[in-house]
C-alpha positions in Angstrom: 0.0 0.0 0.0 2.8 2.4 0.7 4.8 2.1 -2.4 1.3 2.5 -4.5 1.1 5.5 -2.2 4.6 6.9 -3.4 4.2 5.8 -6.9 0.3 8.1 -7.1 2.2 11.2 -5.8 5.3 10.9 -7.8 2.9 10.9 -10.4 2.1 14.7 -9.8 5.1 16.7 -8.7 4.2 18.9 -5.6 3.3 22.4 -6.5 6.5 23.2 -4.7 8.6 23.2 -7.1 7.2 25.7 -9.0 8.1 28.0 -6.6 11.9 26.7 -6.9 12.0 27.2 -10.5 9.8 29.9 -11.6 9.5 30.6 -15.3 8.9 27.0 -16.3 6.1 25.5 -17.7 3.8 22.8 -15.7 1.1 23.0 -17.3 -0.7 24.6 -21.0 -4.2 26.1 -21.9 -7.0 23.7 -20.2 -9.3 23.8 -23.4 -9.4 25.2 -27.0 -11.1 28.1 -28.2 -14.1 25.5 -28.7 -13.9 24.7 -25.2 -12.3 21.0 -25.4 -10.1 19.6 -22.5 -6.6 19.8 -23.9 -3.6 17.4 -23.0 0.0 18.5 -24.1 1.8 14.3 -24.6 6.0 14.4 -23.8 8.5 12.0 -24.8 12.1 12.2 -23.4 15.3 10.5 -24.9 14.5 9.9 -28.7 14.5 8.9 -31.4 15.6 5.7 -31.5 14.1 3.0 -33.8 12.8 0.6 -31.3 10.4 3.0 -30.1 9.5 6.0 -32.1 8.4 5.5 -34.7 6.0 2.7 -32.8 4.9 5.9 -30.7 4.2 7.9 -34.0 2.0 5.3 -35.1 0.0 5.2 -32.0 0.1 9.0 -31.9 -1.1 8.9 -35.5 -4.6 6.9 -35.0 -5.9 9.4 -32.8 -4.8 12.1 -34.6 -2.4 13.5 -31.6 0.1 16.2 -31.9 2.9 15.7 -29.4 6.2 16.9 -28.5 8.8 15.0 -28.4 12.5 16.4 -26.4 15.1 14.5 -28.2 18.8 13.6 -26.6 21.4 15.1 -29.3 23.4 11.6 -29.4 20.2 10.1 -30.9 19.4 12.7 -33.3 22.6 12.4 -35.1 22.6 8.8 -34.8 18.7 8.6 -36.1 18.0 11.6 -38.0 15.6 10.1 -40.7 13.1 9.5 -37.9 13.9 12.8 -36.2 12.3 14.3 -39.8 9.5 11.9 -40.1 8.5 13.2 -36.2 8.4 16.5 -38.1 6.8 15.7 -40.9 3.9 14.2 -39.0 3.2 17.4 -37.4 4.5 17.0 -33.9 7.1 19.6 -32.2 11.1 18.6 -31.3 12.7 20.2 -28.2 15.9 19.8 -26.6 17.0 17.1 -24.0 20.8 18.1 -24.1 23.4 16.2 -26.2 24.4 13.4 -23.8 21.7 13.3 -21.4 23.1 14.5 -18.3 22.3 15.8 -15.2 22.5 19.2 -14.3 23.6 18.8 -11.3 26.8 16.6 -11.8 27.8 18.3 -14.8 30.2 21.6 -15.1 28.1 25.0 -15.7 30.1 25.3 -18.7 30.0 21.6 -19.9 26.2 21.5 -19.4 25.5 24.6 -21.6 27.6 23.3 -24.3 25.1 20.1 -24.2 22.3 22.4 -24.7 24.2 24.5 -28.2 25.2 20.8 -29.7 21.6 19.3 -29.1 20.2 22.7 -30.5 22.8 22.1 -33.9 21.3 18.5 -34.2 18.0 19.3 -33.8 18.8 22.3 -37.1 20.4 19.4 -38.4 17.5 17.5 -38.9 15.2 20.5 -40.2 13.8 22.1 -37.0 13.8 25.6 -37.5 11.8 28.1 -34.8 10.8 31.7 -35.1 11.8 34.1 -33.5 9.3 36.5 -34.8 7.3 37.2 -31.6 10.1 38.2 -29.1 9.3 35.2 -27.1 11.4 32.5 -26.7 10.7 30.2 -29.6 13.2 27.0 -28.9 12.0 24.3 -26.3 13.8 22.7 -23.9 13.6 19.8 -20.9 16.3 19.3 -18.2 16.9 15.7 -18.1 15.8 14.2 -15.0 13.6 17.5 -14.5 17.3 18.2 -12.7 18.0 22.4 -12.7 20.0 25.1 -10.9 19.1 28.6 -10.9 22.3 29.7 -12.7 21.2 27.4 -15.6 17.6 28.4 -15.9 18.2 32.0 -15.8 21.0 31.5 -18.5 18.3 29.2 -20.1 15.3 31.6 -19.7 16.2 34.4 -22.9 15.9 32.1 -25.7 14.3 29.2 -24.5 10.7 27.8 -23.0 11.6 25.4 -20.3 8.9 22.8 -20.2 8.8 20.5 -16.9 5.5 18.8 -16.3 2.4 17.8 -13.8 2.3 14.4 -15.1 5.3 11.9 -14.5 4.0 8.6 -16.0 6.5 6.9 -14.2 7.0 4.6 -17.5 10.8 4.0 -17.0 10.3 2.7 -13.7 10.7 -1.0 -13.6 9.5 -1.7 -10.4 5.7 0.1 -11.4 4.0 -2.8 -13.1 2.2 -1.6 -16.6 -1.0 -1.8 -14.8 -0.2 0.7 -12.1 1.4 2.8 -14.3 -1.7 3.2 -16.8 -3.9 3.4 -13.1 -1.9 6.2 -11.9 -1.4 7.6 -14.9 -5.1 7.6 -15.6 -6.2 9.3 -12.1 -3.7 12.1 -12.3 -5.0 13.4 -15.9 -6.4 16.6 -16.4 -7.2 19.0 -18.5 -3.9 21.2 -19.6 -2.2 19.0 -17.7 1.8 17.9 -19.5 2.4 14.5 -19.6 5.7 12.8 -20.0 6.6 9.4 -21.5 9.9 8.5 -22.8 10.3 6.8 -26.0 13.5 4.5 -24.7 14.1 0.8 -24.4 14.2 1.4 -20.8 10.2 2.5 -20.6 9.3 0.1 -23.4 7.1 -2.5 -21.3 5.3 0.2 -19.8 5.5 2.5 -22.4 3.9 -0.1 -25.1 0.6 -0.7 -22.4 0.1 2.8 -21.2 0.2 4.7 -24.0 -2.5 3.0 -26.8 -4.8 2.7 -23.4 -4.4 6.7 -22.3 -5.3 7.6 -25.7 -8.3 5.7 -26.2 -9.8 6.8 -22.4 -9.0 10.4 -23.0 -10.3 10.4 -26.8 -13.7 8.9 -25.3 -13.6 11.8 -22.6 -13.3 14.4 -25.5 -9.4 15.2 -25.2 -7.9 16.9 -27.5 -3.9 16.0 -28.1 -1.8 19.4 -28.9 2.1 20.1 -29.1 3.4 22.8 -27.0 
């Protein structure tokens, strides 16, 4: 009972931290100008293809935009599916080059992830506008790990997207099951959702995902990109 306990409020980060790293973005617009319930679906540590382009096809029957924060190392390793995620509509962020944590990486050595991620990700055709003096490029912190150096160095030219749903799909002590039942009561509207297209949350990933689309299609969800 105690770990389904710490696995249902892992699920939803404590409103705590957004306090500790303002600027970042939890959550997006609840509904559309129509008034449908809108979910915003993330997948971390792409492409690779195992995975992706499974996820694009699921994505694909339900007509689902998603956004999808590649690791650098697998752009340049995978680039045709890095386009084909583009050409089906959905939106590429950053995820850093090698996947590293922010806080056991240099300041300097961190950053430098973040420019050679951004040069694969132009590499494979992602180009963002500027046009509206906003920042236009996207970007995760692996682990959801930040200081407040980094984010502030981070904030002028990019939008840092965290979440308020952790599906929990690279966990390999969550059975499938719970994962899709936790997953399922922490949903709402404008809520951001992350999965991780990786061989690590494959089990989990490959059970949660088809299910979460079909229960939230039924409800009248809408699937956008950030």
């Amino acid at each position: 009972m105690r770990a389904r306990l710490d696995a249902a409020l892992l699920t939803r980060p404590p409103r705590l931290l957004h306090a500790l790293l303002p600027g970042c973005e939890w959550t997006g617009p609840r509904t559309t100008p129509t008034g449908a319930p809108v979910v915003y679906l993330t997948f971390d540590d792409g492409p690779i293809p195992e995975e992706t382009p499974w996820v694009l096809e699921q994505l694909a029957a339900f007509d689902a935009q998603a956004t999808f924060f590649c690791v650098g190392e697998n752009l340049k390793r995978y680039p045709d599916i890095a386009r084909a995620t583009l050409a089906a509509g959905h939106r590429l962020g950053n995820h850093t080059h090698q996947h590293r944590s922010a806080w056991a990486t240099t300041r300097s050595d961190y950053v430098q992830g973040i420019v050679d991620c951004q040069l694969a990700l132009s590499a494979v055709g992602l180009v963002e506008s500027q046009g509206t003096g906003a920042p236009a490029m996207l970007f995760r912190p692996p682990h959801g790990r930040l200081t407040w150096p980094l984010l502030q160095a981070l904030r002028p030219e990019y939008r840092v997207a965290m979440w308020s749903v952790l599906t929990r799909d690279y966990d390999p002590d969550l059975s499938p099951e719970n994962c899709l039942r936790f997953a399922l009561a922490a949903v709402r509207a404008g809520d951001i959702v992350v999965f991780h297209d990786s061989r690590k949350a494959s089990a989990r990933l490959r059970f949660v995902l088809p299910r979460l689309l079909v229960h939230l299609a039924a409800q009248g969800f809408q699937f956008h990109a950030l």
